[in-house]
N, C-alpha and C positions, 0 to 999 in steps of 0.2 A: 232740676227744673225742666219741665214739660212742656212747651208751646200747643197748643189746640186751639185753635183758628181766634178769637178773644179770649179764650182762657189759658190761663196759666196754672200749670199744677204743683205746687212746690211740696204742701201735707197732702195726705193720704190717712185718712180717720180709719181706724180697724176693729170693730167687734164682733162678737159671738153673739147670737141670741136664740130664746126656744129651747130644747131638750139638748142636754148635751152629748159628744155623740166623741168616741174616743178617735183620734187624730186631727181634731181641731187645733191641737198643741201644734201641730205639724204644719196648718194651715197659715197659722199666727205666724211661727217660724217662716215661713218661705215667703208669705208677704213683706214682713219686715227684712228679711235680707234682699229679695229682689230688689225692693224699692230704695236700700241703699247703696245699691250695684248699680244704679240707675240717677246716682244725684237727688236723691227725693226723702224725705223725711215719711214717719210715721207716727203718729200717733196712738196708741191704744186709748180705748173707753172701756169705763168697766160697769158691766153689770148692762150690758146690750144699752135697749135704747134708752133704758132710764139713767144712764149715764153721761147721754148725750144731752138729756133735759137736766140734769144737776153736773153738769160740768166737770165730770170724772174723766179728766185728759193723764194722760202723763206719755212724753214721748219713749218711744223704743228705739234700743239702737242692737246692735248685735249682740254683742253681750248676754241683753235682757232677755234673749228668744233662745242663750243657750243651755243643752240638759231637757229642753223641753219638750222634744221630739218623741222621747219613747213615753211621752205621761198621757194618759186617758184624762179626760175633764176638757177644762179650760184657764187657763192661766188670767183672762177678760172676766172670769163670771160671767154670769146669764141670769135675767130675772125679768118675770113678767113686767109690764108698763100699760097699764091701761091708759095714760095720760097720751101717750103715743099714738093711742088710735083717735085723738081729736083734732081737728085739726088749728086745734091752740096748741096744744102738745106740741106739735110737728112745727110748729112755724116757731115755739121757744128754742126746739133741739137745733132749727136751723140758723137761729142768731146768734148762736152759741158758737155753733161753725165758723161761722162769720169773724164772731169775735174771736175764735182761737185760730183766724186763719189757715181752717181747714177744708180744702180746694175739692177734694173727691174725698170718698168713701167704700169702701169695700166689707159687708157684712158675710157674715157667715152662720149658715143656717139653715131652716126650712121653708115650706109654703108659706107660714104667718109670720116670718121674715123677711120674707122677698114682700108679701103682700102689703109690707108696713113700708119697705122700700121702695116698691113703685108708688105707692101712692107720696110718703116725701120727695121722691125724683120728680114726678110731676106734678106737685105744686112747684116748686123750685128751682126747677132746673137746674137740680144739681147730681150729677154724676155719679150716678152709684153702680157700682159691683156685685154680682153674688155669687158665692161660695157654697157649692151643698155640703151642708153638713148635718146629716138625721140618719141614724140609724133603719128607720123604716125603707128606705129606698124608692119613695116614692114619689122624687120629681120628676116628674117630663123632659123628657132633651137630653137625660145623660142616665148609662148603662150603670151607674153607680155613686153611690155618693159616701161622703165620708164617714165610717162607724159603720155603716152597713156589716162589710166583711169582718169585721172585729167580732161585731154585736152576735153574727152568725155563727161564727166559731166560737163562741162562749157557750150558745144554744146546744150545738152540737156536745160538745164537752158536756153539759148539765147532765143531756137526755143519756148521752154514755152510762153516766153515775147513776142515771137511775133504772135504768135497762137490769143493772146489777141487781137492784132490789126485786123491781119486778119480776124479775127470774126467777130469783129465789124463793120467792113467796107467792110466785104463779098469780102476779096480780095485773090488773087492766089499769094504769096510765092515764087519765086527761093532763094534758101540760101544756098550760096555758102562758105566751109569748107574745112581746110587745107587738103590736101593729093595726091601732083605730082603724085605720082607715086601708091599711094594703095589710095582704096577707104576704110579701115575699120570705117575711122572716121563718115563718110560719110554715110555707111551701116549702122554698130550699130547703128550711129547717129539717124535714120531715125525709124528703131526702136525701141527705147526708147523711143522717142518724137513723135511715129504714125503719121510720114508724110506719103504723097499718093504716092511716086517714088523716089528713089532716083537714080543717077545716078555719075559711078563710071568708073576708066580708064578701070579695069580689062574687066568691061563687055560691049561692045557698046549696046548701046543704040539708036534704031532707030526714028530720028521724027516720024513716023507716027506712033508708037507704042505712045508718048505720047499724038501725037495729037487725036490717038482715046480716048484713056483714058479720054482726057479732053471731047472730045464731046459724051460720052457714060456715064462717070461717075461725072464728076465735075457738080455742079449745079442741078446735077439731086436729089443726095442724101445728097450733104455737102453746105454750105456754103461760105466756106473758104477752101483752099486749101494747102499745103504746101511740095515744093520739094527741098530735099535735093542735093546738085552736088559738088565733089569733084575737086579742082579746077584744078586738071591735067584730067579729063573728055576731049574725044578728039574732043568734039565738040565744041570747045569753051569758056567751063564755063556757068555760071549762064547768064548774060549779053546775047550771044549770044543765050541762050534758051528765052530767058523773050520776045527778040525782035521777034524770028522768032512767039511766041503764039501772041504776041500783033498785028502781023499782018496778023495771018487766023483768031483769036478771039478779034475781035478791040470794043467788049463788054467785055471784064475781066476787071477788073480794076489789073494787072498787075506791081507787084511791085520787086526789088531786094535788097538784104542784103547780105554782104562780111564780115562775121566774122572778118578776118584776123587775128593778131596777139595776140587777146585776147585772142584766143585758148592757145597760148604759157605760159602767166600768170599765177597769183596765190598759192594762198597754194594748197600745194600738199593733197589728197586725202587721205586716212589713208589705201587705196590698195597701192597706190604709194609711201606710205614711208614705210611700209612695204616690198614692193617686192626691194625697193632702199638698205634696210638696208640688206636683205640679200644677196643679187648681190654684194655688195660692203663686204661685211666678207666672200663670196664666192670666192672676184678676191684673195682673200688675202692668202685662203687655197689653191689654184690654185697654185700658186708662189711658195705657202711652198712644193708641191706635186710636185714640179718642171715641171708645164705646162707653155704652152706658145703657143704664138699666137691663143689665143681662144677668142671665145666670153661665157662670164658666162650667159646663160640662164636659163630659168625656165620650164617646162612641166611637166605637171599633177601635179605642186605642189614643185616638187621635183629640186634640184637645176641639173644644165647639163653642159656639156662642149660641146664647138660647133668649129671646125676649122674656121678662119678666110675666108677661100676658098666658105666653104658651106653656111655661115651666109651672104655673101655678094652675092655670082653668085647663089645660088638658088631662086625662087621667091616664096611667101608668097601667096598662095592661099585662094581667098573669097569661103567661100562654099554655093555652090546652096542654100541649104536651107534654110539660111540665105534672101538671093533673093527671093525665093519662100514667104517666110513671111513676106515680104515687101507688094508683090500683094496681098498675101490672103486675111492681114489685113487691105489694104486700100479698100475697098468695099465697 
């Protein structure tokens, strides 16, 4: 139990919600044992917030969270709630709390998680937590978030395997990689695995910027080609690049590959259960310190506290240089 000035904290609600992103396992895990290192109970709900509106409790004890560290997914499920975004919805999920004597909350998530969370924090005034967890990497206030590093090193590993074919077969590459709205995956991605361009929302990217590329550098110096494009890119996607090269270059041998959801998979990465395990005993001192409505981030190492407001409406900027070492090193 918790004192915080009239409130008492005794439960602790804990879901996942939004895409899932591997080390959530890990997140789940460290919330639940913080919090019983601390006198305080836990809760799970399953299936995000529509769990909270159909009363999907069951408590967690240690036990529950063990084994679960090295698994990709969620142990909580995740599943869309439009009922959530009402704010009938919002005020059933909170009577629910109420009646399952559950004091705070701690979600785990992205932007349209936190965004579903500040808005029931401030109708309610009740205590909420956030945890990033999306592979994209693209909240505000922290250097990383959880499944990022996992999700990237999958990428890397694809584009390896398929370096081999292109090789082989002296063929040009679009491979196309999770990321609507941010290109990190995309960027680092392209980096690590020394594609020739990669292409992302933040930055347009002009045809004829790659069509020179192609008829200046491809073939001239490489054999094989390979461009990264993130799939919220506003030209399209992959498919729409592959077709416009195949018909001013209708000698490439022109091919495409859609990642997709494999990104999401997997054991988590020993950065991402790391940075899970301490995100999740951060949301937990967060609580005891009587915060709220925050997201627990990370920068330079160091753990942070991020308003709900900032972590969501501010945008997450690619840096030039990063770009820059894309061209240098494709030459």
């Amino acid at each position: 139990m918790v004192e915080l000035g009239n409130t008492t904290i005794k439960r602790i609600g804990l879901l996942t919600s939004g895409g899932d992103a591997p080390g959530m396992n890990g997140a789940i895990r460290a919330v639940t044992r913080s919090a019983n290192y601390h006198g305080l109970e836990v809760v799970g709900i399953s299936h995000g917030y529509r769990g909270m509106i159909n009363k999907a409790f069951k408590t967690l004890e240690s036990k529950d969270v063990s084994n679960i560290l090295q698994q990709g997914g969620t142990i909580l499920k995740s599943a869309r709630c439009m009922e959530f975004k009402t704010i009938e919805g919002r005020k059933k999920a909170y009577d629910n709390l109420i009646e399952a004597k559950i004091d705070a909350l701690v979600v785990i998530g992205g932007d349209g998680t936190f965004t579903g969370a500040g808005l029931f924090a401030k109708e309610h005034n009740f205590p909420v937590v956030g945890i990033p967890g999306t592979i994209d990497n693209d909240l505000y206030g922290t250097d990383f978030t959880i499944g990022y590093d996992t999700a990237l090193n999958t990428i890397v590993d694809c584009v390896d395997k398929i370096k081999d074919t292109a090789t082989a077969h002296e063929r040009l590459f679009f491979i196309e990689v999770m990321g609507r709205d941010a290109g990190f995956l995309a960027l680092n991605g392209g980096i690590a695995a020394g594609s020739e361009a990669v292409l992302i929302p933040e930055i347009p990217t002009s045809y004829a910027d790659l069509k020179s590329y192609l008829a200046n550098g491809y073939r001239k110096s490489k054999n094989s080609s390979i461009v990264l494009v993130a799939e919220g890119e506003k030209e399209g996607g992959a498919f729409n690049w592959a077709k416009r090269v195949e018909k001013d270059f209708p000698d490439y041998d022109v091919r495409v590959t859609i990642l997709g959801h494999i990104q999401r998979g997997g054991t988590p990465s020993a950065s991402d259960r790391i940075l899970a395990s301490r995100l999740g005993a951060g949301a937990i001192e967060a609580l005891m310190d009587d915060q709220k409505s925050i997201m627990i981030g990370i920068e330079n190492g160091e753990i942070v506290h991020v308003p709900f407001t900032k972590a969501i409406k501010n945008q997450k900027g690619v840096k030039q240089q990063q770009l820059d070492l894309v061209k240098i090193l494709s030459n």
